[in-house]
C-alpha positions in Angstrom: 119.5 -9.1 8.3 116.5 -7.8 6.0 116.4 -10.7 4.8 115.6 -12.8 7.7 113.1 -10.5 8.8 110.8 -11.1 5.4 111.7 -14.8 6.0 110.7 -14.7 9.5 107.7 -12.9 8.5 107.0 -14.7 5.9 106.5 -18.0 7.8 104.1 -16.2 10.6 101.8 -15.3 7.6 101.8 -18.9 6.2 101.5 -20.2 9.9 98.5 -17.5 10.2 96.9 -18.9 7.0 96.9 -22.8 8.1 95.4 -22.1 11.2 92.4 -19.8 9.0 92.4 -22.9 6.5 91.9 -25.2 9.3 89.1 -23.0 10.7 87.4 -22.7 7.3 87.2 -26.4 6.7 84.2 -28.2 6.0 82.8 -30.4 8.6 79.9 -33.6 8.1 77.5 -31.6 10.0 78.1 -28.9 6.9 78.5 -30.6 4.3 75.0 -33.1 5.7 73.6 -29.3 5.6 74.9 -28.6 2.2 73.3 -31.9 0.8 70.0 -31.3 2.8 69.8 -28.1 1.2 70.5 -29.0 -2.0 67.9 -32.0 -1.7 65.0 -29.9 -0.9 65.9 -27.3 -4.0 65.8 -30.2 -6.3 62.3 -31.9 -4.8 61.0 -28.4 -4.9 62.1 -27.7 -8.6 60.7 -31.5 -9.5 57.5 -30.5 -8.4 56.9 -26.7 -9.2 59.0 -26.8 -12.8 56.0 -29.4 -13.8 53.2 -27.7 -12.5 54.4 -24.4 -14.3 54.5 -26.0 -17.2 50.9 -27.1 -17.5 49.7 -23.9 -16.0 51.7 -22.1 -18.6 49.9 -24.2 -21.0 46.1 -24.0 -19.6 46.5 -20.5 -20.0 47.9 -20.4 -23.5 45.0 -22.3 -24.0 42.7 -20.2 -22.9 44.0 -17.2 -24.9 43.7 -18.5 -27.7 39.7 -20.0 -27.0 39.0 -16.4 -25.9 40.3 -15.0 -29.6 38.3 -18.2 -31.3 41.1 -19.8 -32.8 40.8 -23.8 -31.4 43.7 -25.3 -30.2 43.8 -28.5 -32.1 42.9 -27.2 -35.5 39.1 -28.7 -35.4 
């Protein structure tokens, strides 16, 4: 008899789990999101990671003009 009962309510949790799996599922409209998303970090990064660079560099630069050591041993 006990053992029927964790059966029976053993089944009712996987049944409750399928229907949250099938509610958690991915649609296009998500996964068109995802990839839009993701395509807008990685133009983003292409252009700023660049541009940090040479700023990063100008300025390196200048520190070291300002202390009167040249940059390209002259």
């Amino acid at each position: 008899m006990v053992g029927d009962r964790t059966q029976i309510s053993t089944l009712c949790l996987i049944t409750i789990m399928d229907r949250a799996a099938v509610r958690l599922q991915e649609t296009p409209m998500d996964l068109s999101r995802e990839f839009l998303a993701y395509a807008i970090i990685g133009v983003v990064a292409l252009i700023v990671i660049p541009w940090a660079i040479i700023a990063y560099r100008r300025r390196q630069r200048r520190r070291l003009r300002q202390r009167g050591i040249k940059r390209y041993g002259h």
